[in-house]
C-alpha distance (Angstrom), angle and dihedral (degrees) to the residues before:
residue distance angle dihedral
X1 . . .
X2 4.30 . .
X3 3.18 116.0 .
X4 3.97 127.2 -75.8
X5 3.30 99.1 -132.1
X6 3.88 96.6 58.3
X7 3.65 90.2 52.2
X8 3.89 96.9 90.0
X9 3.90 92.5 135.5
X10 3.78 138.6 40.0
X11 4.01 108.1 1.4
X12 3.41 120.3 -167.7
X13 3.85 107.0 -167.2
X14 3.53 139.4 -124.8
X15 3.79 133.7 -91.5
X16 4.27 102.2 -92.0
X17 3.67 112.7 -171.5
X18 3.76 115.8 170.3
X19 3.58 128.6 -165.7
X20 3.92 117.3 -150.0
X21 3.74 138.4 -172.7
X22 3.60 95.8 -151.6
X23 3.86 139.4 64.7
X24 3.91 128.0 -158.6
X25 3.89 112.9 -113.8
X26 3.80 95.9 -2.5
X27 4.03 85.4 -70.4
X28 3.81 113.1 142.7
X29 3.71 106.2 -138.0
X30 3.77 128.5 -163.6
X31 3.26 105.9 -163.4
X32 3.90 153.5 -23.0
X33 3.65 123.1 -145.9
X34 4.21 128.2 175.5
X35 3.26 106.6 -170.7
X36 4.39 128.6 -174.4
X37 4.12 139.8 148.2
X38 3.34 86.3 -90.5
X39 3.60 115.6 27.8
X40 3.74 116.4 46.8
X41 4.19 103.6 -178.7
X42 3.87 121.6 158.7
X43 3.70 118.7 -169.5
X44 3.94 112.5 -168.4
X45 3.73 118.4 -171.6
X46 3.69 137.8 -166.6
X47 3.67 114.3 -142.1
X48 3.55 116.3 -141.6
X49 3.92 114.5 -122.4
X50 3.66 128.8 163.9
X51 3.99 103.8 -93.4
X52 3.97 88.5 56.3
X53 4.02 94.3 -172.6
X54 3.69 126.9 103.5
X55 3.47 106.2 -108.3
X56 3.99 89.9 50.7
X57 4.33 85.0 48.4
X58 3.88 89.2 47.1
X59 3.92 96.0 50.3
X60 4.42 83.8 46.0
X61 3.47 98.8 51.7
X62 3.59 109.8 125.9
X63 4.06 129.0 -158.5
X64 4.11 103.3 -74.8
X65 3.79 106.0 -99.2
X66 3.90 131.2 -170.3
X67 3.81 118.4 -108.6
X68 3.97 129.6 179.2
X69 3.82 115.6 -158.8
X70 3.53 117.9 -135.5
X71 3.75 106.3 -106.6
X72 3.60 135.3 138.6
X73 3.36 116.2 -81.8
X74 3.83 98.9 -113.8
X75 3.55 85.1 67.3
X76 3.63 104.7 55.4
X77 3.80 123.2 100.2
X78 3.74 110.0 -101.4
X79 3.94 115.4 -153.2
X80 4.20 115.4 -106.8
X81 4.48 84.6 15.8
X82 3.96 100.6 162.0
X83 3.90 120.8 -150.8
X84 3.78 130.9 -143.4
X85 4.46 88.4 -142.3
X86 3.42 131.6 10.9
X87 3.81 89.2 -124.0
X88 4.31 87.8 65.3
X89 3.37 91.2 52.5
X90 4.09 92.6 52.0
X91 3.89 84.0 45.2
X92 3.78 91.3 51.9
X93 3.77 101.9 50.7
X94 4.57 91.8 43.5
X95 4.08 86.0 48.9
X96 3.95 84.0 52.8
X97 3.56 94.3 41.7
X98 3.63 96.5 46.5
X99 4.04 95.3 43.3
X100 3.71 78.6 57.0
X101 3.79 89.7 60.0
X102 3.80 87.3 -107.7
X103 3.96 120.7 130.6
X104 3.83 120.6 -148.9
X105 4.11 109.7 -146.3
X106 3.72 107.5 160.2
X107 3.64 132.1 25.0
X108 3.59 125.7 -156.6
X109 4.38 133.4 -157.3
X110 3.88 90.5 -167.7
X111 4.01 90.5 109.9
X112 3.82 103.6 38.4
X113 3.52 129.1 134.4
X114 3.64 124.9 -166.5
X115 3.90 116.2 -99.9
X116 3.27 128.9 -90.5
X117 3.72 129.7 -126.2
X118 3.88 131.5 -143.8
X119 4.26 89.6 -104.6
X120 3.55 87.4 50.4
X121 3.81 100.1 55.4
X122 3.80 92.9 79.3
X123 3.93 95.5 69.8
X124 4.03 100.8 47.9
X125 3.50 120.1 118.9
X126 3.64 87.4 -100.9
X127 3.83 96.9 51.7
X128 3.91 96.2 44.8
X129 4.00 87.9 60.0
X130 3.85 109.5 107.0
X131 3.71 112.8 -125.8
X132 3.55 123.4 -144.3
X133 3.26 103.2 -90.0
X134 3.60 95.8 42.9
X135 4.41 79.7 62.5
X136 3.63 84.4 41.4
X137 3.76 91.5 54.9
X138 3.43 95.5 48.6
X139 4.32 101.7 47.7
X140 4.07 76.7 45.6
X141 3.76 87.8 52.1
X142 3.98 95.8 48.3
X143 3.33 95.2 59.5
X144 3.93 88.8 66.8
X145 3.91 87.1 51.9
X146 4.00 86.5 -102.6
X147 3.57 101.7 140.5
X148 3.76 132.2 -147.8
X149 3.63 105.6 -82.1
X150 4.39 95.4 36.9
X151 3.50 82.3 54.7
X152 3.70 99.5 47.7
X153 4.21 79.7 51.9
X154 3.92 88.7 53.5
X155 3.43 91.1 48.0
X156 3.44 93.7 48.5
X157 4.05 93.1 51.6
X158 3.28 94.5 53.5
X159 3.86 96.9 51.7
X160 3.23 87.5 60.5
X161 4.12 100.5 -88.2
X162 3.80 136.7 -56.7
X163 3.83 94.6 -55.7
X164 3.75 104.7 39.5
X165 4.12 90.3 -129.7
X166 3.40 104.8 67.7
X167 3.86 139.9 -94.6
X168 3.63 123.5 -58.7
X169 3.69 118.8 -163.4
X170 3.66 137.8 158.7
X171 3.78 106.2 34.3
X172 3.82 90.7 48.6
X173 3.92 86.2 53.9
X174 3.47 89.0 49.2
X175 3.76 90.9 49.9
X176 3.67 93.4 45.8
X177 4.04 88.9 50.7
X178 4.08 90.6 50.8
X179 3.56 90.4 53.0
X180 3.46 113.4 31.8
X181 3.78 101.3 16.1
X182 4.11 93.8 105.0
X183 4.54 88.1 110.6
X184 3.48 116.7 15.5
X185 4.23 125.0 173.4
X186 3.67 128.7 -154.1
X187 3.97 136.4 -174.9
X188 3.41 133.6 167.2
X189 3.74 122.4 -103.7
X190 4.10 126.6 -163.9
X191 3.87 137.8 -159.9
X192 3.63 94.2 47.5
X193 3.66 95.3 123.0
X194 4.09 149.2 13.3
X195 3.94 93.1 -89.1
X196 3.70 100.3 49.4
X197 4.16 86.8 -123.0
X198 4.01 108.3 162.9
X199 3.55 117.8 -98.9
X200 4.32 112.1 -141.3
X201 3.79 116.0 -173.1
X202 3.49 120.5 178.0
X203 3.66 125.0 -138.8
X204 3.72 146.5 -152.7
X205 3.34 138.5 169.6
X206 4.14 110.9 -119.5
X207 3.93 130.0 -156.0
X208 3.79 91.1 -75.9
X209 3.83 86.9 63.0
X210 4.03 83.7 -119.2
X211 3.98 124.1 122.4
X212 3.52 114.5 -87.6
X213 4.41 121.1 -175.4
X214 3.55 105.0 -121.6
X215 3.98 90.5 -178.5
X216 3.87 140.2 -28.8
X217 3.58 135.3 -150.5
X218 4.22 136.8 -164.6
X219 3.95 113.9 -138.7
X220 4.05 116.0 -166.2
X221 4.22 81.8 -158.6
X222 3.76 142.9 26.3
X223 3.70 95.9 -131.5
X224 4.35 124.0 132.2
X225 3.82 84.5 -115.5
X226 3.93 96.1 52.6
X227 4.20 87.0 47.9
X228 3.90 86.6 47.2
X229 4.03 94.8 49.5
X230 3.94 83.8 53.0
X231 3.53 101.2 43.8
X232 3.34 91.0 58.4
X233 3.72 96.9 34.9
X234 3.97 83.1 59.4
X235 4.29 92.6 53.3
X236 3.33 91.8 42.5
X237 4.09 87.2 62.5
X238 4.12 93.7 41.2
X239 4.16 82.9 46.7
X240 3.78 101.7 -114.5
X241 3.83 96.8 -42.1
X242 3.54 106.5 148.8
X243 4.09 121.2 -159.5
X244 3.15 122.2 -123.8
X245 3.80 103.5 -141.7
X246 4.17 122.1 35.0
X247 3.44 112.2 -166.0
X248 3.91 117.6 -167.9
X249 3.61 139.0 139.9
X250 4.42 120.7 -93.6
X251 3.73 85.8 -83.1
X252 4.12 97.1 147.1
X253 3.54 92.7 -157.3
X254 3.99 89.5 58.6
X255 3.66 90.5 39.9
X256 4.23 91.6 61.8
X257 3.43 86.4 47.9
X258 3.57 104.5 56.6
X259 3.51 96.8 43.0
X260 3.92 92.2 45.9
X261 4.45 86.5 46.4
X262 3.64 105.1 25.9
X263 4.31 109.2 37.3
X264 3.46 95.6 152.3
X265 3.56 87.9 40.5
X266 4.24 116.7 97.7
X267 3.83 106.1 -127.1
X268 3.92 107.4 -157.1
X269 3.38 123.9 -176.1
X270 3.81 128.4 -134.7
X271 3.78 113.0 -90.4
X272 3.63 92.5 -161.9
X273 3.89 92.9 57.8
X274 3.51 92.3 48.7
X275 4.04 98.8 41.8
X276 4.11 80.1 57.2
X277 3.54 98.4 61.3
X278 4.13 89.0 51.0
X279 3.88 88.2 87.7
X280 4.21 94.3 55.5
X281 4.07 87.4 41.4
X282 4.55 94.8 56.5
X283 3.76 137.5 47.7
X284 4.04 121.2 -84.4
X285 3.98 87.0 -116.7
X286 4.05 89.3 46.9
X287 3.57 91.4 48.7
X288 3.70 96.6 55.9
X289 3.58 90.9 51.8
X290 3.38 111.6 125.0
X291 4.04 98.9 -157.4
X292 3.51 86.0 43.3
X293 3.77 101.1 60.5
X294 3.90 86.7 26.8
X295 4.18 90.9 57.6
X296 3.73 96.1 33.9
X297 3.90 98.6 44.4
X298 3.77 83.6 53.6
X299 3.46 106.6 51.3
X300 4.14 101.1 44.9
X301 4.05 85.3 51.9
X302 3.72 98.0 46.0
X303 3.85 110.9 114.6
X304 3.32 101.3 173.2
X305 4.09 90.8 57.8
X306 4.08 113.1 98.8
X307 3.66 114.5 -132.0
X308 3.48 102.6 -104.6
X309 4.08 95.0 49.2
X310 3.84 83.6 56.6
X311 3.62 100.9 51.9
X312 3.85 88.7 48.0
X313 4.01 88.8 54.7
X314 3.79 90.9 41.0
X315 4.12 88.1 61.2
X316 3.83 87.6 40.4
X317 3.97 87.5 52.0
X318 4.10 96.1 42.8
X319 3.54 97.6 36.1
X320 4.35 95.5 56.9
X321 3.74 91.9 44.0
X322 3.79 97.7 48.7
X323 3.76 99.0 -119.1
X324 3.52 101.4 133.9
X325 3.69 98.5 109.5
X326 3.89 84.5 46.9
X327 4.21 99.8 122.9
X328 3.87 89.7 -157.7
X329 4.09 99.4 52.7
X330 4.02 87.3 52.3
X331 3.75 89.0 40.4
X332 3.91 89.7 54.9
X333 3.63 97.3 32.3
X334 3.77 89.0 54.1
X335 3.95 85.2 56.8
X336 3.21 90.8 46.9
X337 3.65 98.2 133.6
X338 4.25 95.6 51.9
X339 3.60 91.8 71.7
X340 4.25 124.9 2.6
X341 3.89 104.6 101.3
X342 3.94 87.9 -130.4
X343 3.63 97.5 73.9
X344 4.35 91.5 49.8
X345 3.58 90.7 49.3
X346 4.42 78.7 101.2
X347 3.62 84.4 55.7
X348 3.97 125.5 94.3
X349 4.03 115.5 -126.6
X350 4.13 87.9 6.0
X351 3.67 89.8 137.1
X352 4.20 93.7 61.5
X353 3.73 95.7 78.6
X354 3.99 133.7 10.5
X355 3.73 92.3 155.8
X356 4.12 133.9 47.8
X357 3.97 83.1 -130.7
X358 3.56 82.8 122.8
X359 4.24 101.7 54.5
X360 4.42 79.4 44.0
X361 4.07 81.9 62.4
X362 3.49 98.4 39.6
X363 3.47 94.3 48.2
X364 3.83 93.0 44.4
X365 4.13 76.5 47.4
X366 3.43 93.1 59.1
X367 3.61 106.8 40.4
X368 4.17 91.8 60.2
X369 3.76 83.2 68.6
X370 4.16 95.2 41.8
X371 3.92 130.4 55.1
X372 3.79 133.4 -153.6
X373 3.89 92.3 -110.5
X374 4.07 94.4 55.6
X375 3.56 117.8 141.7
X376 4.01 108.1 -143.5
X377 3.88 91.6 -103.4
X378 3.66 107.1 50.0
X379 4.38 80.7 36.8
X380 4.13 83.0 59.0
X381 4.04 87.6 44.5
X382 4.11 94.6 43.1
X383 4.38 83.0 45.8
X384 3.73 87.1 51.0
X385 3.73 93.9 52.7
X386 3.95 92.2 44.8
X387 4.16 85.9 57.7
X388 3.45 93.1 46.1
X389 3.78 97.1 57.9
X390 4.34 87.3 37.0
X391 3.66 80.2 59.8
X392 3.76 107.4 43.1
X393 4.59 83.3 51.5
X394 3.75 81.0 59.4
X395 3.89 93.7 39.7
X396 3.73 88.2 55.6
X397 3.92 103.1 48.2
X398 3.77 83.3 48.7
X399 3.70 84.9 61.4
X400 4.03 96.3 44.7
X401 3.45 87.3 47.3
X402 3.95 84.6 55.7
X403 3.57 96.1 51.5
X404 3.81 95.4 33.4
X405 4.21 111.8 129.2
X406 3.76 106.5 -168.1
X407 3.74 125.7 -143.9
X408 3.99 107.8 -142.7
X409 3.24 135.1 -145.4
X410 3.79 100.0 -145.9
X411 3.61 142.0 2.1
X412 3.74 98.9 -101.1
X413 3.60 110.3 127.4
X414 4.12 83.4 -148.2
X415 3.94 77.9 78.4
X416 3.81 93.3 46.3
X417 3.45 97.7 53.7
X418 3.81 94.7 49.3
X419 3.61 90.8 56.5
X420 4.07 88.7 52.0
X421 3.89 91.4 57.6
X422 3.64 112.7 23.6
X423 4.04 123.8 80.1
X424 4.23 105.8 -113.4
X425 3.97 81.0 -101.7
X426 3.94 95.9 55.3
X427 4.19 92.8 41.4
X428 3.59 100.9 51.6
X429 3.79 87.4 55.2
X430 3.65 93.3 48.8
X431 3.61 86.4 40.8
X432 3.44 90.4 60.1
X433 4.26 93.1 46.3
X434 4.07 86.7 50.9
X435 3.76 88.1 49.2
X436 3.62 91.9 49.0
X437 4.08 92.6 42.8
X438 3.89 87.1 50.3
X439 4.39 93.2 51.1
X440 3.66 120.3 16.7
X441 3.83 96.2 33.6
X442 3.86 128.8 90.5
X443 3.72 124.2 178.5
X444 3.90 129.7 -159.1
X445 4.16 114.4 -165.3
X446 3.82 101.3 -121.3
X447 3.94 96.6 -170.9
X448 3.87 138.7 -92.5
X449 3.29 133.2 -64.8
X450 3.58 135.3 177.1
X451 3.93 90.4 -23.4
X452 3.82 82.4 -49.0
X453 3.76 122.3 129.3
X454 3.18 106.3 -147.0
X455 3.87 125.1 -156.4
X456 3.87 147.0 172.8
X457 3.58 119.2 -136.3
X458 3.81 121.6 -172.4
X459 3.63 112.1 -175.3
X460 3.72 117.3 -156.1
X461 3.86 123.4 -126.2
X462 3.98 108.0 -130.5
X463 3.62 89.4 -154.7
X464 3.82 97.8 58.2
X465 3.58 141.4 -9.4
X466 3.36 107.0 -83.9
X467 4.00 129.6 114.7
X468 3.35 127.6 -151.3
X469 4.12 115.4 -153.7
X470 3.94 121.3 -142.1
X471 4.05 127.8 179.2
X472 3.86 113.1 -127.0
X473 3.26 123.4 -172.1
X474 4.21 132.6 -169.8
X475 3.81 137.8 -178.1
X476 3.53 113.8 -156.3
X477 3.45 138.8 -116.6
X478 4.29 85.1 7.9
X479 3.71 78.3 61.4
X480 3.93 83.6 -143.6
X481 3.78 104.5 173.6
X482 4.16 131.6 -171.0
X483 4.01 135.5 174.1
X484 3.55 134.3 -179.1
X485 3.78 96.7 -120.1
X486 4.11 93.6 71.6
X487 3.71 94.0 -141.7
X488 3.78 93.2 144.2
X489 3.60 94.6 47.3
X490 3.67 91.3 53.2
X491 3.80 112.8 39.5
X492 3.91 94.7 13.1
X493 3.90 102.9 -116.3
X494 3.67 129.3 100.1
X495 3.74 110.9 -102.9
X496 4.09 130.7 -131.0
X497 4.08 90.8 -85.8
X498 3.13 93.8 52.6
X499 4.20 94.1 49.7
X500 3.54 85.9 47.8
X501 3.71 95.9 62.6
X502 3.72 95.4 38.0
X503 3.81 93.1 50.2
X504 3.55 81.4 51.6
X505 3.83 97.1 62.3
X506 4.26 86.7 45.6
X507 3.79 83.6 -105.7
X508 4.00 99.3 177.3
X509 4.07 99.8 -170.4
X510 3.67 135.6 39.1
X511 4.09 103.0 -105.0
X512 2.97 114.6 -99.0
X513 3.78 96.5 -118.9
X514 3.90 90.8 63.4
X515 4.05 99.4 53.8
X516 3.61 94.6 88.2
X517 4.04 117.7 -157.3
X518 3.92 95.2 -123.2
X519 4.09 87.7 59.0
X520 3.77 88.5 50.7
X521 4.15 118.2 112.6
X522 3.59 88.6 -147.8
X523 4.17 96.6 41.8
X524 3.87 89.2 121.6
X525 3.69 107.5 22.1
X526 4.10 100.1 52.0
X527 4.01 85.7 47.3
X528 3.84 117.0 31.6
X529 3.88 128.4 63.9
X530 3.51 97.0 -167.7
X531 4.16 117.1 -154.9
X532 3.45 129.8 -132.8
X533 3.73 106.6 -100.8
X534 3.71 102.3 157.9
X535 3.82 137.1 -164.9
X536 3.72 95.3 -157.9
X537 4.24 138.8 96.9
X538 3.50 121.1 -78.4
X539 3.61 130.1 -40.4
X540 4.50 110.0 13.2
X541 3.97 84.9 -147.3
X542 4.03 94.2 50.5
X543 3.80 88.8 47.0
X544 3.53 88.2 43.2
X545 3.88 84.5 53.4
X546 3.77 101.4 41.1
X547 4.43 84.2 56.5
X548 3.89 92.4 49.9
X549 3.89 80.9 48.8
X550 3.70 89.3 52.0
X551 3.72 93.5 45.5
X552 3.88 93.6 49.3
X553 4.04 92.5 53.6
X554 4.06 90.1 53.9
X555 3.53 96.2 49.4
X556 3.34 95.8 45.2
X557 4.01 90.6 47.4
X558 4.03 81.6 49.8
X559 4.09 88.7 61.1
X560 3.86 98.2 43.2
X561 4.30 104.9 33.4
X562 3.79 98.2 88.8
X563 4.02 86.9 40.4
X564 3.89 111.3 81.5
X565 4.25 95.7 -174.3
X566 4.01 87.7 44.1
X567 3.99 89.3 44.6
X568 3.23 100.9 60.0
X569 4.13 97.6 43.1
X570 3.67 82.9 55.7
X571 3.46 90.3 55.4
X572 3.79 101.3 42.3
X573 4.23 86.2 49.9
X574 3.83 87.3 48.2
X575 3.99 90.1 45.2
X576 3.94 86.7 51.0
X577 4.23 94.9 49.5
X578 4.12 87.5 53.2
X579 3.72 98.5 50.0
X580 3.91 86.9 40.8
X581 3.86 89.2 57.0
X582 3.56 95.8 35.6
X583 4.12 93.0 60.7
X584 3.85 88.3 43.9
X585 4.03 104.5 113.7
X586 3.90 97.5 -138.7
X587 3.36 98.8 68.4
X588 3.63 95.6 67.2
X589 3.83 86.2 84.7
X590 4.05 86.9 62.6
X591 3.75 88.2 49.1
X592 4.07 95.0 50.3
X593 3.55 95.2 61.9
X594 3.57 124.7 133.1
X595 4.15 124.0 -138.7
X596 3.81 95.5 -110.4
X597 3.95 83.5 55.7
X598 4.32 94.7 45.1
X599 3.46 81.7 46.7
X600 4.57 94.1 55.0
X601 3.64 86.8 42.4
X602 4.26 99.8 50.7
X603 3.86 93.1 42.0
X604 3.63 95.1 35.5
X605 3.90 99.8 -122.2
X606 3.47 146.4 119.8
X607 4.26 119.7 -141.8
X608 3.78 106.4 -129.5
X609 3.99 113.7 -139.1
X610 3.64 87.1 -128.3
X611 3.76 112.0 62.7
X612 4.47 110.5 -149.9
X613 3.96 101.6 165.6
X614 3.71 118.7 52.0
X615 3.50 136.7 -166.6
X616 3.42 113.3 -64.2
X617 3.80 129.4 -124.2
X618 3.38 114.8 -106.2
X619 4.08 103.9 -116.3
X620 3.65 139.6 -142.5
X621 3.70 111.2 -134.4
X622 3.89 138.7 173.1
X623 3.54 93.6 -102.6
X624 3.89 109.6 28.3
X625 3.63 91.3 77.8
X626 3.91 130.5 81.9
X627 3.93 112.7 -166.0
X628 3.50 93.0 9.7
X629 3.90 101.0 65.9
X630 3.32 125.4 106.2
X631 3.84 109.7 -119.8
X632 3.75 126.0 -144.5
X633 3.48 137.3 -109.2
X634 4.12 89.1 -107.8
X635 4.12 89.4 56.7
X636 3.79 92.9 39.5
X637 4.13 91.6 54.0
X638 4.01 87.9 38.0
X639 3.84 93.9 54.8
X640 3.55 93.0 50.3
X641 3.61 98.1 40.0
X642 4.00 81.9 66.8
X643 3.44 103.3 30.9
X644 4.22 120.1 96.4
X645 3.73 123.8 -123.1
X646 3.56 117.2 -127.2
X647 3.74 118.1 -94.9
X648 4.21 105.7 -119.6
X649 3.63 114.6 -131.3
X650 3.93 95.8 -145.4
X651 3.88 98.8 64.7
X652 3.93 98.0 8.3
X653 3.99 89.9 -119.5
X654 3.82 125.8 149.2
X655 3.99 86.6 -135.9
X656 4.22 135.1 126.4
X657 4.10 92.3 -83.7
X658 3.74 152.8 88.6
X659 3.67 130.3 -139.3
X660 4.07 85.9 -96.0
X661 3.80 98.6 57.9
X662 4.32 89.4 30.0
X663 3.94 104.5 132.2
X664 3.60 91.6 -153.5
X665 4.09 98.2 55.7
X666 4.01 86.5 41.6
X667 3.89 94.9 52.1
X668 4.10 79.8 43.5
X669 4.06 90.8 54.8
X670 2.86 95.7 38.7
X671 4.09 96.2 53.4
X672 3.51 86.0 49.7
X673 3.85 94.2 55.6
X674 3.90 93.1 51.8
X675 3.96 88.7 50.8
């Protein structure tokens, strides 16, 4: 159970179950229950009956039935009540039960939930259940051709965003960076705004194993010096931390940069993009070789091979399908170590991202909030909105993790524990490695060494009969543990060899030294006190003010709609509040305003007298363009590869000719001109 004292919020209390001697009017009762959001209490009484044992209560119990004591009203639990300590809320529900003639004797944690806090009211069950007007809204919206999820956007912006309070940005970025900041991926995006600038966002991947934007940029050009300026623009805002993993696609403008920015840095390359140019690079027959693609796929996504084991296959592999005079396998083989997973296996995290799959879906993200024709203000305001909802998805499996109850598949507390620290992400993968340890591994003690206990693991393939052998080594009572595969080194969590040997030595916790901070549920809450920096008009607690405003008038137009008499009183007292703040004097000031100053207050700006940052030019980038852009070798080779030579009319042959270069009508001319 937390502590009482931190509970100044929402409180959610405790289990009560109180056993009494007595009944009320010689009625047995089974049990009691009040039930709310909030408050989840059960009461279970024992009536008292003559043949007091338990077979004799067992073969008496009736069906459970629902019984309110008569007490005065200020007494009775009131659905969403909040409570200044947990200990007034335990005090509130034994007054009730005892003024009910009730006695409380044993009290029970079995069906607690952590509390909630004010932020985390809006993604209950009860808060994630669409009113009527929010349906209303959204049949109103369809017949504008706004469909369900634009309108659920709308709606959102005009409550005041996805979290009610306002958007924070910056300092969580920064936070996000610190902690999860180890491999990040950019790529370029275009037609985000009017003057075709490039759009950079940065992007992580958090303790929900989702994508998270750790920082963005805008570039006017595409040049090494404009990639530079934000490289270092970007470390300069996460103080000098340097990554230790860039991934980005062969883009040799990006690649000068990072190495000029980011030496100490580890610049990989996307495998994806390079495993798509593999089709313009080999014959058509080659290319539908199934052992080919079968072999070759294999070996470049192997991380468990060591470097030198895949070099020798890679030869193997080149050598008996001819392709040594092949320019692009020595061109990738000599970078080698920018992209095949073997050479990163040295690297910590190098297993979160081997692709920029993730910066493709962010910048898909971000461009269903953003249009071509964007000016760079409303741009900044649709980007704003775009990180608000990013951050209310991870908001809400913060709370699911919260209220998450586990079912597991032993008793170990090994398991336990990994459900107390892990996000519901993180433990059902090390769920799934404890599992694993527990079945399909088998251990043989090999001997000591240097305080070392060393061990073989083979771990048994379900699908077939073969066993794969790992080394596994542990130093107790650190509970320092090592195997061969690298798992930990490369995702961060222990693998099944390494349960196996732990739940070996009755090891009841993870160590301490394998729970890393990024895998944590609480990595940002328990260390970040984010401020209140705010992309929003004029005051955050007058906004704040003018939404609960908005929220009051819908739910009280939810209790009176259906009700004519009620409908029309609410109208008449709403009637009577406008004209009463229309006559009041000070808002003449409101009325007065000019445009320039309706403009400041919508978009939440000032205009400066002196003017620093101009318009921008509108640019001409790789990407902004449609028929103008250049297209690679990859779409070249792909386009033909589908496209259909012409039939020639001389010989009737789907070939590469006409009827002026046909061999078959020339050697006919020609015959003719000898005769």
């Amino acid at each position: 159970m937390s502590n009482p004292k931190e509970m100044d919020k929402s409180i959610a209390t405790d289990t009560i179950i109180a056993e009494i001697n007595s009944s009320r009017n010689g009625e047995q009762i089974n049990s009691i229950s009040f039930t709310s959001e909030e408050l989840q209490n059960t009461i279970r009484i024992e009536g008292k009956s003559s043949n007091s044992t338990n077979e004799s209560y067992c073969s008496n119990i009736i069906e459970e039935s629902e019984y309110k004591p008569d007490v005065p009203t200020k007494f009775v639990p009131v659905v969403n009540s909040v409570f200044k300590s947990l200990n007034l809320a335990v005090k509130m529900y034994t007054d009730y039960a005892e003024m009910a003639d009730y006695k409380v004797k044993k009290f029970f944690e079995m069906h607690n939930h952590p509390l909630e806090s004010i932020e985390e009211r809006p993604y209950t069950k009860k808060a994630r259940k669409m009113s009527y007007s929010e349906k209303e809204f959204v049949v109103r919206a369809s017949k504008a051709k706004i469909g369900p999820t634009m309108a659920h956007k709308i709606r959102a912006v005009l409550k005041g965003g996805y979290e009610y309070v306002g958007a924070k940005a910056d300092e969580r970025e920064k936070a996000f960076y610190a902690e999860f900041g180890e491999v990040i991926s950019f790529d370029a995006t275009f037609r985000t705004n009017k003057y075709k600038m490039v759009f950079v966002p940065f992007t992580a991947v958090d303790h929900h194993k989702k994508s998270v934007t750790v920082g963005v940029g805008l570039l006017s050009r595409e040049t090494i010096e404009s990639y530079e300026w934000l490289l270092k623009a970007f470390l300069r805002a996460h103080e000098g931390k340097a990554p230790k993993i860039v991934l980005t696609d062969q883009d040799a403008t990006i690649k000068q940069a990072v190495e000029s920015v980011l030496p100490n840095s580890r610049h990989r390359l996307c495998m994806w993009h390079i495993m798509k140019k593999l089709q313009a690079n080999v014959t058509g027959d080659l290319f539908k070789n199934k052992d080919f693609k079968k072999r070759f796929n294999k070996l470049v996504w192997n991380m468990h091979i060591k470097p030198d084991e895949f070099e020798k296959k890679w030869d193997l592999i080149i050598n008996e399908f001819n392709l040594e005079d092949k320019r692009w396998f020595n061109d990738m083989f000599e970078l080698r170590d920018k992209w095949i997973p073997a050479y990163f296996n040295d690297t910590r995290m190098s297993g979160l991202m081997k692709t920029t799959s993730r910066s493709e879906s962010m910048n898909s993200f971000f461009n269903t909030y953003s249009q071509s024709g964007n000016l760079l203000l409303p741009f900044m305001m649709n980007y704003d909105t775009a990180i608000q909802k990013q951050r209310n998805t991870q908001q809400e499996l913060d709370h699911q993790t919260k209220k998450a109850v586990y079912k597991f598949i032993s008793p170990r507390p090994i398991e336990k524990h990994a459900a107390k620290v892990y996000t519901s992400t993180l433990f059902y993968e090390v769920h799934k490695e404890i599992y694993k340890g527990s079945w399909y591994c088998q251990y043989e003690h090999l001997g000591t060494k240097n305080g070392w206990e060393l061990y073989k693991v083979e771990q048994l393939n379900k699908n077939s009969d073969l066993k794969t052998e790992f080394e596994v080594e542990i130093k107790l009572p650190t509970n320092d543990v090592k195997c061969t595969c690298e798992h930990f080194n490369r995702f961060g969590t222990l693998c099944r060899h390494a349960f196996n040997i732990l739940m070996k030595h009755g090891i009841k916790e993870i160590p301490e030294q394998y729970v890393e901070n990024r895998w944590r549920k609480d990595v940002i809450s328990r260390h970040y006190n984010f401020g209140s920096h705010v992309y929003d008009t004029g005051d955050s607690e007058i906004n704040r003010s003018v939404n609960q405003a908005y929220y009051n008038f819908e739910a009280c137009l939810e209790y009176v709609r259906k009700n004519k008499e009620k409908m029309d009183l609410f109208v008449k007292k709403t009637e009577s509040l406008l004209k009463e703040y229309e006559n009041d004097p000070t808002n003449e000031l409101q009325m007065n305003r000019t445009n320039v100053e309706e403009v400041e207050k919508l978009m939440g700006i000032s205009i400066p007298k002196d003017i620093g940052i101009n318009v921008p030019n509108v640019q001409s980038n790789k990407g902004c363009g449609k028929k103008s852009r250049i297209q690679s070798a990859t779409e070249i080779a792909y386009k033909n590869s589908n496209k259909q030579t012409r039939r020639c009319s001389g010989c009737g042959e789907r070939a590469p000719l006409n009827l002026r270069t046909c061999p078959i009508k020339l050697a006919s001319e020609q015959s003719s001109k000898t005769t």
